[in-house]
MARMI-319557 format. One record per residue (C-alpha): residue number from 1; x, y, z. Coordinates in nm, 3 decimals. Layout:
# residues N
<rec pos="NUM" xx="X" yy="Y" zz="Z"/>
...
//
This chain:
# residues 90
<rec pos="1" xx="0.000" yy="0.000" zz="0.000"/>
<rec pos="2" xx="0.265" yy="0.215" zz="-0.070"/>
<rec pos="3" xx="0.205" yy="0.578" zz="-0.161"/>
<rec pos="4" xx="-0.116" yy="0.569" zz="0.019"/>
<rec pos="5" xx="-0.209" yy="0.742" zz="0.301"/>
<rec pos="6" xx="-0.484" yy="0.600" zz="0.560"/>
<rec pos="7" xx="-0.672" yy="0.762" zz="0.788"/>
<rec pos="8" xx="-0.708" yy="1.066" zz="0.606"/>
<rec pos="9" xx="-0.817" yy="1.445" zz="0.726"/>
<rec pos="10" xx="-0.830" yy="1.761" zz="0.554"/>
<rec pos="11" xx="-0.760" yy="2.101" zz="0.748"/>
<rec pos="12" xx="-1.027" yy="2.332" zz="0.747"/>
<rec pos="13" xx="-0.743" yy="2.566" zz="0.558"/>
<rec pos="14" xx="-0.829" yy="2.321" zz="0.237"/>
<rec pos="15" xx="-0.412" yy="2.324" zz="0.203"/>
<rec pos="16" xx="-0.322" yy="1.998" zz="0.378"/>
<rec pos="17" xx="-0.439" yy="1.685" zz="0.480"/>
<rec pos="18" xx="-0.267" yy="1.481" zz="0.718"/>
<rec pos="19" xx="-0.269" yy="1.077" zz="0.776"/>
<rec pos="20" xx="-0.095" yy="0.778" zz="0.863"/>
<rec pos="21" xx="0.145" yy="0.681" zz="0.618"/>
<rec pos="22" xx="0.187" yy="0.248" zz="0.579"/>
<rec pos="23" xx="0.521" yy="0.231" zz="0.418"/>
<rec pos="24" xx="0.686" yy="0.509" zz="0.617"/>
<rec pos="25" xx="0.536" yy="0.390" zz="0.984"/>
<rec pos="26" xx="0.446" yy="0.717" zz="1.072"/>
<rec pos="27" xx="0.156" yy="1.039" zz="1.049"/>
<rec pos="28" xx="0.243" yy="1.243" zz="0.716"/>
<rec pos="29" xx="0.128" yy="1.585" zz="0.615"/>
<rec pos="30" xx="0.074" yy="1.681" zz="0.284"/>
<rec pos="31" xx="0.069" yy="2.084" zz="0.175"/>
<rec pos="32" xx="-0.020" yy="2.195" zz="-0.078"/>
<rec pos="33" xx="0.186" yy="2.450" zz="-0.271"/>
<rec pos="34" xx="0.228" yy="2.695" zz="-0.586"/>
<rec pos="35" xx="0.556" yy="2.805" zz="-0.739"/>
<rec pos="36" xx="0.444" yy="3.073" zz="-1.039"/>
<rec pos="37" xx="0.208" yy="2.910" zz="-1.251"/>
<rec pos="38" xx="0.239" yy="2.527" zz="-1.113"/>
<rec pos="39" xx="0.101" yy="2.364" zz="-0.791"/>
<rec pos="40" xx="0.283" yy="2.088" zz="-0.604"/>
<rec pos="41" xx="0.266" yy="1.936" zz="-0.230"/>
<rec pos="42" xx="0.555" yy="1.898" zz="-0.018"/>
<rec pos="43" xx="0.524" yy="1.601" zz="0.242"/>
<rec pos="44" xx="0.629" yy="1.660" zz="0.640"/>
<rec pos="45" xx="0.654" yy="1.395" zz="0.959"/>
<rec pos="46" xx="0.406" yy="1.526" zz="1.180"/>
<rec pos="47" xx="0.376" yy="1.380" zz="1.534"/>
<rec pos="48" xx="0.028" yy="1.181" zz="1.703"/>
<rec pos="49" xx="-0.087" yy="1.492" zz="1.854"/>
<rec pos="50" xx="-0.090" yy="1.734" zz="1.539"/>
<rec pos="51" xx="-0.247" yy="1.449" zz="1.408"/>
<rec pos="52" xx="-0.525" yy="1.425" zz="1.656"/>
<rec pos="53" xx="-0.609" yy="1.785" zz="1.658"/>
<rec pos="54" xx="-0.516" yy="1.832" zz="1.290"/>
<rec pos="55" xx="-0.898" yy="1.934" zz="1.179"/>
<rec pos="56" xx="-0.930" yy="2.161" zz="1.525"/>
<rec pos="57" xx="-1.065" yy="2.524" zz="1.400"/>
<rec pos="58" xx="-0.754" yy="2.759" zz="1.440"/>
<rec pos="59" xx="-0.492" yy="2.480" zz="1.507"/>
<rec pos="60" xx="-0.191" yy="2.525" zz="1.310"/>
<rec pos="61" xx="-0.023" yy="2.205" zz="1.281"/>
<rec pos="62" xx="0.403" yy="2.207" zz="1.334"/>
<rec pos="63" xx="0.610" yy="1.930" zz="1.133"/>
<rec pos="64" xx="0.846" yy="1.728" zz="1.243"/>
<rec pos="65" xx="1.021" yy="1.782" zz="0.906"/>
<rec pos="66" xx="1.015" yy="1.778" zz="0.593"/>
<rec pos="67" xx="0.991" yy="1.412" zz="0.416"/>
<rec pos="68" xx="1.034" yy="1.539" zz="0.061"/>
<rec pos="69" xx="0.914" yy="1.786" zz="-0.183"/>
<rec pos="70" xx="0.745" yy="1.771" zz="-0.466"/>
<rec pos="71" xx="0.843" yy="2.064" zz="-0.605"/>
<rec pos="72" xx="0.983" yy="2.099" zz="-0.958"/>
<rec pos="73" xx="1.290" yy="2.282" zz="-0.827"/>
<rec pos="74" xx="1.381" yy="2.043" zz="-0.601"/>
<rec pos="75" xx="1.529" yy="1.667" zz="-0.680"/>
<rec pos="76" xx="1.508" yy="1.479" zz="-0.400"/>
<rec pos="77" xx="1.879" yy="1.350" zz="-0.282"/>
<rec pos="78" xx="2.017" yy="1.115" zz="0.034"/>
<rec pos="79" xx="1.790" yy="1.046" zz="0.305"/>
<rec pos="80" xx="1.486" yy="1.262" zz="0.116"/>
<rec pos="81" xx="1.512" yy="1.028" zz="-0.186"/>
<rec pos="82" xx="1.475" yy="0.688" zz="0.000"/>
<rec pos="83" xx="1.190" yy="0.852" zz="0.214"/>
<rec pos="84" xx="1.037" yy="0.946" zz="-0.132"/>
<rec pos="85" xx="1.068" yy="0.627" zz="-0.283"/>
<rec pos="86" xx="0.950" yy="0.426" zz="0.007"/>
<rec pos="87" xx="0.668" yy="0.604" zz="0.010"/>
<rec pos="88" xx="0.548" yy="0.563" zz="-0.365"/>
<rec pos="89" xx="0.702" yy="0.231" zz="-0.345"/>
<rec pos="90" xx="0.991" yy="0.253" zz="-0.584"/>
//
C-alpha cells in the first residue's frame, strides 16, 4: 500500500491533509503548494498529537520535518530520496 495514506483528514485551511502513512510507519502531512504558474505538495513527519487535533478550528499544525518535496525545483537526494521512494514504493 505504498504511496497511500490511511486515515485521512483535511484542514479546514483546504491546504493539507494529514494521515498515517503504511510504508513510512508514521503520520504524514501533505501541503499543498504553488511556485508561479504550477502547484505541487511537499510532504512533512508530523507527530500523534498534530495528528489528533489536525482538523481543530484555528490549530496550526508544526512538522516534524520535511519528508520530501514535490516541487519541480527540487530533486530529492540522500535520506529525502529513499523517504520518497518508500513512500510511492519505488
Amino acid at each position: 500500500m505504498s504511496g497511500v495514506i490511511e486515515r485521512k483528514k483535511m484542514h479546514p485551511s483546504n491546504t493539507m491533509y494529514a494521515g498515517w502513512s503504511p510504508a513510512l510507519q508514521m503520520y504524514v502531512m501533505n501541503t499543498l503548494e504553488s511556485d508561479s504558474f504550477m502547484s505541487y505538495s511537499d510532504c512533512y513527519e508530523i507527530d500523534e498529537y498534530t495528528y489528533e487535533h489536525f482538523c481543530d478550528e484555528g490549530f496550526v499544525p508544526q512538522p516534524v520535518r520535511l519528508l520530501f518535496s514535490g516541487s519541480p525545483r527540487c530533486i530529492p537526494e540522500g535520506e529525502h530520496r529513499r523517504l520518497h521512494d518508500l513512500f510511492f514504493g519505488k
